[in-house]
N, C-alpha and C positions, 0 to 999 in steps of 0.2 A: 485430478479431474476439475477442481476448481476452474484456475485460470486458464488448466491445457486445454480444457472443452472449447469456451472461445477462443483460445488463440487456434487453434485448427481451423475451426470456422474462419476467421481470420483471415489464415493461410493460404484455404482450399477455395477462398471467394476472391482472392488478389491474383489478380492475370499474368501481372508481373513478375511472381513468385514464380510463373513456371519453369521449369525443368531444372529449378533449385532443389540443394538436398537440405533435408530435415531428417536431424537425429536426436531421436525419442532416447529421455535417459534418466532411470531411474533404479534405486537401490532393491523395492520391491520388484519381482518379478512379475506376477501376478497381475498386476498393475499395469506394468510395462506393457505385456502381453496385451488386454485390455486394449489399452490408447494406441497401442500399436496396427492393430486391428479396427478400434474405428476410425485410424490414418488413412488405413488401407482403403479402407470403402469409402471414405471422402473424397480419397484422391481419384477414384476411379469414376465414381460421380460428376466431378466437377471437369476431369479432363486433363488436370494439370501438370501431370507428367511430373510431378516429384520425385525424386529418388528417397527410400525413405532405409532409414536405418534406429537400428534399436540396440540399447546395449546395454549393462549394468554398472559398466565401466567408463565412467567420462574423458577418462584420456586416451579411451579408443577414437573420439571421433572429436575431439580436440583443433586436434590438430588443424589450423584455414580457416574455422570457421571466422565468418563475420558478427552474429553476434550470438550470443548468450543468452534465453532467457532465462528467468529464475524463478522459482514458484513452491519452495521446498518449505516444510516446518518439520521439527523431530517431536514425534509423539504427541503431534497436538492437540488435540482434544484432553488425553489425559494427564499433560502435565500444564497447559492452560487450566484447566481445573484446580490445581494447586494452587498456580497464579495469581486465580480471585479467592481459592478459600484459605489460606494459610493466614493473609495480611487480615481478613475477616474476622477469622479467630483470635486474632489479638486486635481488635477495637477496632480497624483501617476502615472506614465507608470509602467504598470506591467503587467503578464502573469496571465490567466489563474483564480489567486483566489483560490487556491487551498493548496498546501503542501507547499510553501515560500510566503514571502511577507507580506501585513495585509490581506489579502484571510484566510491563513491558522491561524493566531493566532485568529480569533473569527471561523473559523470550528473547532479549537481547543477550544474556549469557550465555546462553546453549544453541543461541543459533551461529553468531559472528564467527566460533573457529570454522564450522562446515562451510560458511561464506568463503572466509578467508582459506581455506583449502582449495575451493574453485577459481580463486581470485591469482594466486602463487601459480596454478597450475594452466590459467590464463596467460600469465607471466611468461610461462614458459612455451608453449604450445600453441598460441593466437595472440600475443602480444597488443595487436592496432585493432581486435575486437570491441564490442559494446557489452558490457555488463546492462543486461536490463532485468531489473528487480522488479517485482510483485511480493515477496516474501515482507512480514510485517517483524520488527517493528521496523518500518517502511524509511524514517527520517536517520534512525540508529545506522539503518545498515551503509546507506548510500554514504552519510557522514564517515564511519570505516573506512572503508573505499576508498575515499577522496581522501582521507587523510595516513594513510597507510599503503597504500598503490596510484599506480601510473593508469592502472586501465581506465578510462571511460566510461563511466557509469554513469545511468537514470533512473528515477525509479517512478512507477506507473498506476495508478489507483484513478477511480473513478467517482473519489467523495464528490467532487467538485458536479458532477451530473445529478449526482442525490440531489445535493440542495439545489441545483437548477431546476429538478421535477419536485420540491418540496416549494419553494416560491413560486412554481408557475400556478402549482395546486391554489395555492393562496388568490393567486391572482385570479385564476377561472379561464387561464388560459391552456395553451396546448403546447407542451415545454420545447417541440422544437420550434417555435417562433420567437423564443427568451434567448437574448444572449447573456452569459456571465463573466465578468472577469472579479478574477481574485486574488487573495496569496496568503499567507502564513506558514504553517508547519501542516504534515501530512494528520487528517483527519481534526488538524485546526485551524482550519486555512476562514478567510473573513471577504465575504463580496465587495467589491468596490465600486463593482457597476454592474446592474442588471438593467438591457434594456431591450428593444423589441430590436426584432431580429433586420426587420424590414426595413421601419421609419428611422430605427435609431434614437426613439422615444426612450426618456429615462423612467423606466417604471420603479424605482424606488419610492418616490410622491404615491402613487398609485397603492404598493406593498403595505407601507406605512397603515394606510387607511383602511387596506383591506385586512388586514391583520388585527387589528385591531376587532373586529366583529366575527374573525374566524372562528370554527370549532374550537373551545378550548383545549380540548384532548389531543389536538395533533399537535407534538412540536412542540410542548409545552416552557420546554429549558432553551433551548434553540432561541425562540422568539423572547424570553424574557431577555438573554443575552444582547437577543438584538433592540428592543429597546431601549435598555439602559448604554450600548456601546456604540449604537447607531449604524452596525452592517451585520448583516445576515451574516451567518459561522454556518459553516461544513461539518461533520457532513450528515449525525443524525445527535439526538439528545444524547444517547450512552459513548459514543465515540468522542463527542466536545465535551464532556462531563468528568472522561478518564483524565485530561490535565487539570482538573480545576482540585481543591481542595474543600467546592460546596457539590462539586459535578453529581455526588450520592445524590444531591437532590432529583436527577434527571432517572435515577433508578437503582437498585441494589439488589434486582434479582441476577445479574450477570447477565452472559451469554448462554442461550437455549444449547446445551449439547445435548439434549433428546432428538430435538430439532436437527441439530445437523448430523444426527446418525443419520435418522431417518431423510433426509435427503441425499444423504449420500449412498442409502441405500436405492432411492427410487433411480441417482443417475446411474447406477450400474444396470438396474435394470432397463430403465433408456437404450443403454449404448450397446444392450444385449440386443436389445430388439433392432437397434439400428443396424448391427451390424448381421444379423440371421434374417433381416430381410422383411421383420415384420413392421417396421416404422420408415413412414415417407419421410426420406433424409431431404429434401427439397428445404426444408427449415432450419437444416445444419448447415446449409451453402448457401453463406451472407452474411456480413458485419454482426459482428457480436457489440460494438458499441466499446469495447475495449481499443486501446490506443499501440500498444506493441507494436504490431506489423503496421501501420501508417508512420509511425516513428521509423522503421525498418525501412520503409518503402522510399520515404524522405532522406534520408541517408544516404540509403547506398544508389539510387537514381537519383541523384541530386535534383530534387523535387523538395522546393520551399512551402515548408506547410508550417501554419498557426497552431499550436495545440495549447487550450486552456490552463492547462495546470501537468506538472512533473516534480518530482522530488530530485532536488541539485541541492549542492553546494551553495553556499550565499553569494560569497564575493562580489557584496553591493547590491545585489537584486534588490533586497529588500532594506532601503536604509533605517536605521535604526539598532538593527542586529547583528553582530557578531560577522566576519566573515566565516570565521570555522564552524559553521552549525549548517546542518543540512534544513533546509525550505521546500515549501511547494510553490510552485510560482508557474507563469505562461512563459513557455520557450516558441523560441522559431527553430523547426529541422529539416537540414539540406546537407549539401554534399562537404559543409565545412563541418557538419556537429548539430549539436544541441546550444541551441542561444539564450541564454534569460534574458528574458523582458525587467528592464527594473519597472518597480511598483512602487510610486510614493505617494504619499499619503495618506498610508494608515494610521488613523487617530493613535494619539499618547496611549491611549488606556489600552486599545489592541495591541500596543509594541511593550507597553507594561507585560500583558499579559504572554505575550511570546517568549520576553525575555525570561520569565519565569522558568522558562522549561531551556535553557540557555546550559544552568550544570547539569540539570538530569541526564540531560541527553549529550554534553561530552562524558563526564564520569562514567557514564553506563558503557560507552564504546571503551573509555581506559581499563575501568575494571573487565570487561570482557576478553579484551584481545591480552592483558597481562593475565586473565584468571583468579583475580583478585577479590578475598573476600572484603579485606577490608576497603578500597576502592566502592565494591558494590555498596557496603554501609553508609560511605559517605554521598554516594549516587542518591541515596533511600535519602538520608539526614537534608538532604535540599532538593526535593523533591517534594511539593506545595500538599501534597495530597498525603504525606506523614504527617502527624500530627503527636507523637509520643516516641523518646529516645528511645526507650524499652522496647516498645512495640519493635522499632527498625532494628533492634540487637536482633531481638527474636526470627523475625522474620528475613534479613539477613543468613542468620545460622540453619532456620529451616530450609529455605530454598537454596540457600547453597548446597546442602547437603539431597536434597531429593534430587537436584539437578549435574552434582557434584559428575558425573559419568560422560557429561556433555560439555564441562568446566576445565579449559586449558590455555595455558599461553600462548600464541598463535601470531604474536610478530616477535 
């Protein structure tokens, strides 16, 4: 429900998509059933003559497709909870659990075989397909990918819009008249230029001063970042905080999963009502602000479009860093591909700070796709946000072991 809610909207709002098939595919049935049905009603709303298919089986419908999207986690909520409280219990201050830290190198264990399951099965069934990712840890997976298969892959977040509506706020503006360009790693990415949409005025002079007299309570880790490194960082204080080794400063109560029960409780009841007739779906048919099917639409109509920020492979985008490490960066997409934009000149201290996460995040892909505990220990041992040998034994052998059922060799 997540990201399939937009990308339907999406779908069901792009003209050009019509009388294209879409097939719904998921392990839950339940679920399927669900998305399946407010498919149904979307498409019969909007007019667009989709064919639609559902299955539980991905290499039923396999087979032709053009692209892939991705949006899977295994048990996430309760084994994300592990994530942040296992490292906790052994001394680890850290954010969130998620895309840095030892959060992300076992959501990167348990997730990469299931990837790479779909990625083999691409291989064989849709070969000249697009792998398009949403699944986190977002820079881990796409790095896989690239460095383990021929397929085509991008991966698609929307940090880079936060902090466009976090500095417009600043500013007192109305964020779509801000443009931003940026780049680093997924949810560490660093602005390079924020300017008005219209004039082409560089509002960072402007930012600088307004910030300085803002509420202090908004942004508080975010903006001290940015004063001492001189650009705004993506994409909120707990997601920039998970690579850092002071980032607990930006919070340590984690991720709300009360919170996201209960949302995910109210979107089921949404998509009841949408779909039984009680709720004006008029709000469901139109841009969800997510980027998939404009990437999609770019492609396979050979239609040249800008889009702000993607998770790619390096190969010089970003100089400074490594070719083999996965980045976020502005691509151009048409009927050749996915283009990076190179980005130069991000100060020393910014490419310091990228470089840092440079082993975590190949070791975590080595150790994942061999299944490797000892690999993961060494992922943890250089990884900025360990700070005790002990601790990374520990915590290594715990989450190896809770996640152990999800843990295989896989190239």
């Amino acid at each position: 429900m997540s990201f399939g809610t937009p990308t339907l909207r999406d779908i069901f709002s792009e003209k050009k998509l019509s009388g294209a098939t879409l097939s719904l595919v998921d392990i839950d049935r339940e679920n399927l059933d669900r998305m399946y049905e407010l498919a149904s009603v979307m498409n019969k709303a909007s007019g667009q003559r989709i064919k639609l298919e559902k299955t539980t089986e991905r290499g039923d419908v396999l087979s032709g497709a053009d692209f892939v999207i991705n949006s899977l986690a295994i048990e996430r909520c309760a084994l994300w909870k592990q994530d942040f409280e296992v490292p906790k219990k052994y001394g680890i201050r850290h954010c969130l659990g998620e895309n840095g830290g030892p959060g992300a190198l076992f959501f990167t264990m348990r997730t990469l075989p299931v990837i790479m399951d779909i990625i083999r099965d691409m291989e064989e069934l849709c070969p000249d397909a697009w792998f398009m990712n949403f699944s986190n840890p977002e820079s881990r997976i796409v790095l896989a990918v690239g460095l383990y298969s021929k397929i085509k892959c991008i991966g698609l977040c929307h940090g880079i819009f936060m902090a466009r509506h976090d500095v417009a706020k600043m500013l007192g503006r109305d964020e779509s008249g801000v443009d931003v360009f940026g780049a680093g790693m997924n949810h560490f990415q660093w602005l390079t230029s924020i300017r008005d949409k219209f004039t082409g005025e560089d509002l960072y002079p402007e930012l600088r001063e307004r910030e300085k007299v803002y509420d202090a309570s908004f942004m508080p880790y975010s903006r001290k970042m940015f004063r001492w490194f001189g650009l705004y960082p993506t994409c909120s204080d707990d997601h920039l905080g998970e690579y850092q080794a002071y980032g607990y400063e930006a919070g340590e109560e984690g991720y709300d999963f009360e919170a996201d029960e209960s949302d995910r409780a109210g979107m089921k009841r949404e998509i009841a009502d949408i779909v039984e007739g009680r709720r004006d779906i008029a709000k469901w048919i139109r841009p969800s602000g997510e980027k998939a099917v404009e990437v999609i639409v770019s492609v396979y109509f050979n239609e040249n479009r800008y889009f702000p920020s993607a998770i790619v492979l390096n190969n010089g985008a970003i100089p400074g860093l490594p070719d083999d490490v996965a980045v976020e960066a502005p691509v151009i997409a048409n009927g050749g591909g996915v283009h990076k934009i190179m980005v130069e000149g991000l100060p020393d201290g910014v490419i310091g700070l990228l470089n840092q996460q440079v082993s975590p995040q190949r070791l975590s892909v080595r150790a994942a796709v061999m299944g490797s505990k000892e690999l993961a220990l060494q992922a943890l041992l250089c990884d900025p946000v360990i700070n005790s040998t002990s601790a990374a034994v520990s915590i290594a052998e715990e989450l190896y072991a809770i996640n152990r059922l999800y843990i295989r060799r896989c190239v």
